[in-house]
C-alpha positions in Angstrom: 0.0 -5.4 1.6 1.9 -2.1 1.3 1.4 0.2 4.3 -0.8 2.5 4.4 -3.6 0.7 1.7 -6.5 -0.8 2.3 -8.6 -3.4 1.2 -10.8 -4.2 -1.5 -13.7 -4.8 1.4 -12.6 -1.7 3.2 -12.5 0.2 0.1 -15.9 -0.8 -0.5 -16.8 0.4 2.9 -15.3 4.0 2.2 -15.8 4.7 -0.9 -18.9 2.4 -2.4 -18.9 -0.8 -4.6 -19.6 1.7 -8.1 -16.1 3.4 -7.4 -14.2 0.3 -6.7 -15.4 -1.0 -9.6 -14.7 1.7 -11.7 -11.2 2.0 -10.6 -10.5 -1.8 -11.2 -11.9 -1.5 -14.3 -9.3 1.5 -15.5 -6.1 1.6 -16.8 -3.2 1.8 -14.3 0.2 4.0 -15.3 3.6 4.1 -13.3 3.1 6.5 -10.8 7.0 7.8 -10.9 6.9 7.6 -7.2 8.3 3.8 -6.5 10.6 1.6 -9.0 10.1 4.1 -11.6 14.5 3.2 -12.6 13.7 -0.1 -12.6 16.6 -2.6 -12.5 18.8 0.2 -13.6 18.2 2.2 -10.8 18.3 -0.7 -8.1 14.5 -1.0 -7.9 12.8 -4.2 -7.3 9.3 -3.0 -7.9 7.6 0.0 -9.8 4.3 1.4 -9.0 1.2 1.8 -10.7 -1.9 3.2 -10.2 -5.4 3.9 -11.4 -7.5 6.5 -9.8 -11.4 7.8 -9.9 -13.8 10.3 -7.9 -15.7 9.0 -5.5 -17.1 10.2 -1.9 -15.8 9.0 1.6 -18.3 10.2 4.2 -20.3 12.9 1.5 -16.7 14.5 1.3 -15.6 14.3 -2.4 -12.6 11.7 -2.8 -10.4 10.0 -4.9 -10.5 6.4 -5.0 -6.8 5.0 -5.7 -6.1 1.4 -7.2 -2.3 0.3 -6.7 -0.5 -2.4 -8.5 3.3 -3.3 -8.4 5.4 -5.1 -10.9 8.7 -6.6 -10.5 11.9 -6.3 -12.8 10.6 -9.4 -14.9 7.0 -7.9 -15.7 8.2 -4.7 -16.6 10.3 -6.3 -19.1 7.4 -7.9 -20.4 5.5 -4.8 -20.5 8.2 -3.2 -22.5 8.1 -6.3 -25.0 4.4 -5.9 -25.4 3.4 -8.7 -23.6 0.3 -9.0 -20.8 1.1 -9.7 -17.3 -1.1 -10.3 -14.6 -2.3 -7.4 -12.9 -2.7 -8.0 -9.0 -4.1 -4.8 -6.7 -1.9 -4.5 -4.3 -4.4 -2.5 -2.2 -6.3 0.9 -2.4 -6.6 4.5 -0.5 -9.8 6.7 -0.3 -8.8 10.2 0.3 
């Protein structure tokens, strides 16, 4: 796991079952912040993420999903194929 993210159970913990399943359930996009060059700019991975509200402690949150794709898959994304999507881990802030 990435540092810094948590996990699914600890995410749960946080943030409540409803909001990690509504953030699994959403639509990642790249991020920009990791891997967004790709092979052409040396990058092994690229980032993704999905994100939703949610509350950690009564404090109003966001929930954050991250996935990371290597070379290979974003290739496939860009040829329109389906990859495997894998959460890499998540942060409630």
């Amino acid at each position: 796991m990435k540092a810094g993210l948590i996990t699914r159970e600890t995410a749960i913990l946080e943030a409540g079952q409803n909001a990690v399943e509504a953030v699994e359930a959403m639509t990642c996009n790249e991020t920009n912040a990791v891997g967004y060059q790709g092979l052409a700019g040396g990058d092994e991975l690229c980032e993704w993420a999905a994100r939703t509200n949610c509350e950690v402690d009564g404090i109003p949150a966001t929930l954050t999903a991250y996935y990371y794709t290597t070379n290979s898959q974003d290739q496939e994304i860009a040829e329109g194929c389906d990859i495997d999507w894998q959460i890499a881990g998540y942060t409630a802030e």
